[in-house]
C-alpha positions in Angstrom: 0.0 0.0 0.0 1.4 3.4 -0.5 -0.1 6.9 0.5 0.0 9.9 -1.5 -1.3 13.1 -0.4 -1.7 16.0 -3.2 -0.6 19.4 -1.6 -0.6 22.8 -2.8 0.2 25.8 -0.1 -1.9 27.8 -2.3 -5.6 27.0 -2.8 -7.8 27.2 -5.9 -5.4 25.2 -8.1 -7.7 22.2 -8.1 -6.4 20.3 -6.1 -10.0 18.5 -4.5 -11.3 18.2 -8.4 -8.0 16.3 -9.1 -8.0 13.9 -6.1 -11.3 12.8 -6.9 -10.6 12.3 -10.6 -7.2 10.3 -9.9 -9.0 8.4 -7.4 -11.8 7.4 -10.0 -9.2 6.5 -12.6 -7.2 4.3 -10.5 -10.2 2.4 -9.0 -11.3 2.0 -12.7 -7.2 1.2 -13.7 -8.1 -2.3 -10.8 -6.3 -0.8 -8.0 -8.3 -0.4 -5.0 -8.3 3.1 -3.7 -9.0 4.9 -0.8 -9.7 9.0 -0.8 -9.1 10.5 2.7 -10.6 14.0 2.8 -8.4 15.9 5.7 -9.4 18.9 4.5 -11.3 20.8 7.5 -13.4 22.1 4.6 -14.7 19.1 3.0 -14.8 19.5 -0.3 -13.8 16.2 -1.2 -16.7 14.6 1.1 -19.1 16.9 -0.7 -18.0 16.0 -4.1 -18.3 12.6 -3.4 -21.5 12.7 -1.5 -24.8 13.8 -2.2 -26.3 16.2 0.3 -28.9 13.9 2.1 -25.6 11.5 2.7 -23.9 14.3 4.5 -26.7 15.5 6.3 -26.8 12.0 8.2 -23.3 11.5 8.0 -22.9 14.7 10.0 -26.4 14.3 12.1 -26.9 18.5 10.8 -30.0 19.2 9.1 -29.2 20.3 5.0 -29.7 24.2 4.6 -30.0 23.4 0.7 -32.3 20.3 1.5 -34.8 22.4 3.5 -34.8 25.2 0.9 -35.8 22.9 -1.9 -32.2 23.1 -3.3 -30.8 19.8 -3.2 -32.9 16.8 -4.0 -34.0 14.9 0.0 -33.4 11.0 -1.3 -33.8 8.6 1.5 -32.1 7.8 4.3 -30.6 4.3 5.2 -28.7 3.4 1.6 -25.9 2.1 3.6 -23.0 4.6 2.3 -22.5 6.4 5.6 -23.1 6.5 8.8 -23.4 9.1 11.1 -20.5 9.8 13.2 -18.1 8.4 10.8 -15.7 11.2 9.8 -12.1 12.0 10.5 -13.2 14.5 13.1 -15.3 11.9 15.0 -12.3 10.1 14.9 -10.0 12.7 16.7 -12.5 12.8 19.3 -11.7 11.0 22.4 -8.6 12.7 21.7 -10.0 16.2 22.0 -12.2 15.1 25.1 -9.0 13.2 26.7 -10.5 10.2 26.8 -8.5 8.0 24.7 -7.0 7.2 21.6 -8.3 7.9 18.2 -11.0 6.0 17.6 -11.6 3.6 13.8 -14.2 5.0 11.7 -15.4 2.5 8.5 -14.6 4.3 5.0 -17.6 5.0 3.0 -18.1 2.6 -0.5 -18.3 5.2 -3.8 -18.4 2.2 -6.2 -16.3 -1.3 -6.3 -12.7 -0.8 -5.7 -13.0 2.9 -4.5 -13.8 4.0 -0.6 -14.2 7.5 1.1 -12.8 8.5 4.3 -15.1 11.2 5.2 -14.3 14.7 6.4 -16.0 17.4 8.4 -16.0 20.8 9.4 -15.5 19.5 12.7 -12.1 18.8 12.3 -10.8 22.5 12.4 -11.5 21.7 16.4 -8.2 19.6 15.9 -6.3 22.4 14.8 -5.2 24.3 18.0 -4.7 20.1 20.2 -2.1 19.3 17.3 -0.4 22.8 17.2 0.0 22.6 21.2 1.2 18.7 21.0 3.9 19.4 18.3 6.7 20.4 20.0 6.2 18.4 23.4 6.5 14.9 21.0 10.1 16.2 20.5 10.4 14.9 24.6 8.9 11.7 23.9 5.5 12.9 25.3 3.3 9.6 25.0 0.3 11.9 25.1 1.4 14.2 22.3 2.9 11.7 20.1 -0.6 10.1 20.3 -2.2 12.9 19.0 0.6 14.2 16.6 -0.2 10.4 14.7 -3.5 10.1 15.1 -4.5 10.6 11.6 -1.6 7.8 10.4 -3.5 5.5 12.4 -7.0 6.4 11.6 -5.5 6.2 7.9 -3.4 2.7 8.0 -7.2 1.1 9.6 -9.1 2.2 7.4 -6.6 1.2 4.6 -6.4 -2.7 6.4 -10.3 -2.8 6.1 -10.6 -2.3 2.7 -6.8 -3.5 1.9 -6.5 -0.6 -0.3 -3.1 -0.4 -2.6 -3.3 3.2 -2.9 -4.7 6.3 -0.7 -5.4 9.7 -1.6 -5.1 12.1 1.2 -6.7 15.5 0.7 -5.7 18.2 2.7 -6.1 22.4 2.9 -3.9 24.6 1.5 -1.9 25.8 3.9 0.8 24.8 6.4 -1.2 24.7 9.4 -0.7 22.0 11.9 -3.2 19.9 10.4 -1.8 19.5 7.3 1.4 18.8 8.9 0.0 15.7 10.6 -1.6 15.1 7.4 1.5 15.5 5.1 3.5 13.4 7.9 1.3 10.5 7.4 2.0 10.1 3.6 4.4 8.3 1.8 4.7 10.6 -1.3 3.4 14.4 -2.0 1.8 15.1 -5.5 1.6 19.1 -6.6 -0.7 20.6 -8.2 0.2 23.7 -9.6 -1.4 27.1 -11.9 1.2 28.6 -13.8 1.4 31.9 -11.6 3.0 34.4 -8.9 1.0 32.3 -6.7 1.5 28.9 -7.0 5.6 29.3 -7.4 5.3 31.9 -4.1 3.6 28.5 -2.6 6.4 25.9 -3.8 9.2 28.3 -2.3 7.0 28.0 1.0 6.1 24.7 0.7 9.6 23.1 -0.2 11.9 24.3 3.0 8.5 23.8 5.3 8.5 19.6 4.4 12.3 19.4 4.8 11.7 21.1 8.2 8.9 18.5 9.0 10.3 15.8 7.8 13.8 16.4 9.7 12.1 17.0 12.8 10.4 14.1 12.8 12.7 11.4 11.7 15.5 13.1 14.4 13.9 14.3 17.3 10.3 11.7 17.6 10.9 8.7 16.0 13.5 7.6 18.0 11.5 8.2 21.2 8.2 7.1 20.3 6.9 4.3 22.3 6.4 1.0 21.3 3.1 0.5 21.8 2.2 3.5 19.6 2.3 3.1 15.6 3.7 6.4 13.9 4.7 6.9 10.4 8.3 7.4 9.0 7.2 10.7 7.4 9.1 10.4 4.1 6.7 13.0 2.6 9.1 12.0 -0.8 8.0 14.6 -3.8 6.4 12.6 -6.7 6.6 15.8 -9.1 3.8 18.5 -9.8 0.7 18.6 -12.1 0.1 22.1 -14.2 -3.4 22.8 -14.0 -3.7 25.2 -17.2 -6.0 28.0 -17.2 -9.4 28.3 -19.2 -8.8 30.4 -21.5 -6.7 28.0 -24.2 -7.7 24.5 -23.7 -4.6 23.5 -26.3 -2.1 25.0 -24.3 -1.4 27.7 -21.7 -1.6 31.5 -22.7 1.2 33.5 -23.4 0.5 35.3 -20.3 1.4 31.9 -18.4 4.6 31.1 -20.4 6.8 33.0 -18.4 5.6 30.9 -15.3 5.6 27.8 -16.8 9.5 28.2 -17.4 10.2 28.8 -13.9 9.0 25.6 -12.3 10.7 23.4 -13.3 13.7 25.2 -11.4 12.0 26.5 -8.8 10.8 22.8 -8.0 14.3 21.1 -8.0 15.7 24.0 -5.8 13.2 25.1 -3.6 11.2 21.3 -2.8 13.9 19.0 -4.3 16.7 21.0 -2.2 19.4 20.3 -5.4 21.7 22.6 -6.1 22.8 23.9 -9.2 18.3 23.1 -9.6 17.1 21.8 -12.9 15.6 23.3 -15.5 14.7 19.9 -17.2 10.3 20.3 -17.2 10.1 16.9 -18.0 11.9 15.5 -15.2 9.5 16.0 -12.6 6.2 17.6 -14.2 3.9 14.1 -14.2 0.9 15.7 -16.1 -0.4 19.5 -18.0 -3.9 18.5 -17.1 -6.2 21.2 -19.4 -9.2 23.0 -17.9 -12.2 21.6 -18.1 -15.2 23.8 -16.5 -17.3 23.5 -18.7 -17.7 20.0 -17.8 -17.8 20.3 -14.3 -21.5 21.6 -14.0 -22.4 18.4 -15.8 -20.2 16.4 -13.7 -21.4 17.9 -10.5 -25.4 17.3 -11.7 -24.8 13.4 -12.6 -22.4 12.6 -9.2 -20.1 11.5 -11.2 -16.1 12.1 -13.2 -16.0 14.2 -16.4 -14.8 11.5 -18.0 -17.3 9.1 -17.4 -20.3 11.6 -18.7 -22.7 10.1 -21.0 -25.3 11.7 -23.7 -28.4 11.0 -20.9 -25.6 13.6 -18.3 -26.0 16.3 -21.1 -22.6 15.1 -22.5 -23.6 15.9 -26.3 -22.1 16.0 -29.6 -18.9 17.6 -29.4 -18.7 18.0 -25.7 -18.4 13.9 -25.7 -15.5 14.4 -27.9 -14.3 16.7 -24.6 -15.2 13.6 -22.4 -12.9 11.5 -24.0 -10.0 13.7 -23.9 -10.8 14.3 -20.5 -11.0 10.1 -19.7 -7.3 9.7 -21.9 -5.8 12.7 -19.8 -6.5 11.3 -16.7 -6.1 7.6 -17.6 -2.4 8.9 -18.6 -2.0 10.7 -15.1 -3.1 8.0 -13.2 -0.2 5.8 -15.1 2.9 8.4 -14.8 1.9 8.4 -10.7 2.3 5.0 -10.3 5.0 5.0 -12.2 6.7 7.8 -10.4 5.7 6.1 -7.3 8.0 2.7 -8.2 10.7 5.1 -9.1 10.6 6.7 -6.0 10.5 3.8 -3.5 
């Protein structure tokens, strides 16, 4: 099993719209797949779920629901469960009453599970930023929380013996996302070719190395033996370019200039080489192109672009899009795996 979580200290990249796509793909590739939304916000949970399904998974009544927004379908399919979230599972944690408790994953569809997330889990945020630096003592207590999600992750894993997991997490470098980021093998980056997104790999780059040093020297070697904690190897796959919707061939001119600085900016800044490479192709897995205009479709059918059919809308030329959309991904979904059994 191998755990990859896809990072970006700067949001609206789409990075949730491209976990739940490579998770799809790989589920439909045979590989069993578990998405783990650690994302305080949710938005993978809400793309994955329709809104009846949250409202009983979170036991809060649906604003949209009640306003005639969102379709009420009945209760009791068997998907969820209330008070089976990540943030349910930190909970005897945040009450002080024990360990993190399991939680069951969600089925989406044969081969592909969803480890739910809530709002609730910004309550988290402030118990793991206190922990952090008592772990570096050996603190049994705070190493228990500081690897909390690893174990909630590695169960839930077991129970469905997934071979890969997608972890989900906010865009910044909060203490949640370091717990997050600490309990994954690998990091995937999705990037937008601008000021933003290259401001965010100079941030993110020296931030892992910081985590990852601090971890492996200062808490694994005290961590008891009756607690399981991850290794924290956090190793960088390579970034995804998300291109902008303006071209749908290739990015505008505009972009160019940002394009040709990260591949250098990557090597340096996350990759910590010196003289860094300017080779794109070394470590850039996928130019994915934008495709809005198939997300409204997507979103109505509860389903991946690339799995749209004429009865979702998908019509004429815009299936001609789908399949595009379906060979893109398919081709992702192949250069990760493959970047994951070069990595390991």
């Amino acid at each position: 099993m191998t755990s990859i979580a896809l990072f970006n200290n700067k949001g609206g990249v789409g990075k949730t719209t491209l976990a739940y796509h490579l998770a799809h793909m790989l589920s439909r590739l045979g590989y069993k797949v578990l998405a783990v939304d650690l994302d305080p916000q949710a938005n993978l949970t809400s793309m994955c779920l329709d809104e009846s399904e949250i409202e009983e998974l979170w036991n809060t009544s649906s604003e949209l629901i009640a306003q005639g927004a969102a379709p009420a379908t009945l209760h009791g399919t068997g998907r969820v469960q209330e008070g089976q979230t990540i943030a349910d599972a930190v909970w005897p944690i945040l009450e002080g009453t024990g360990d993190a408790a399991h939680v069951e994953p969600a089925p989406l569809k044969p081969g592909l599970w969803l480890l739910p997330g809530s709002l609730d889990l910004s309550r988290f945020e402030d118990k793991l930023s206190n922990e952090w630096f008592k772990s570096f003592a050996g603190d049994p207590a705070a190493v228990r929380t500081t690897t909390a999600f690893h174990r909630i992750v590695k169960h839930a894993a077991q129970a469905v013996q997934a071979d890969v997991v997608l972890i989900d997490v906010g865009p910044n470098l909060g203490a949640i996302n370091r717990a997050a980021l600490i309990a994954a093998d690998s990091v995937l980056m999705p990037l937008a070719a601008d000021l933003f997104s290259l401001k965010g790999l100079s941030n993110l780059g020296p931030t892992l190395r910081g985590w990852r040093r601090s971890w492996q020297t200062l808490v694994l070697p005290q961590v008891p033996a009756n607690i399981s904690a991850p290794a924290a190897t956090m190793t960088p796959l390579g970034y995804v370019i998300m291109q902008p919707g303006i071209r749908l061939d290739r990015p505008v001119k505009a972009y160019e200039r940002w394009l040709q600085r990260i591949p250098a900016l990557y090597s340096g800044a996350v990759l910590d080489q010196h003289p860094p490479s300017h080779d794109d192709n070394q470590y850039r897995i996928a130019t994915l192109r934008n495709y809005r205009s198939l997300m409204p479709l997507a979103h109505d059918a509860r389903k991946p672009m690339f799995d749209l059919k004429a009865a979702d809308g998908a019509l004429g030329s815009t299936q001609t899009y789908v399949q595009t959309c379906y060979r893109e991904f398919r081709d992702l979904a192949e250069n990760v795996l493959r970047r994951v059994d070069e990595v390991r």
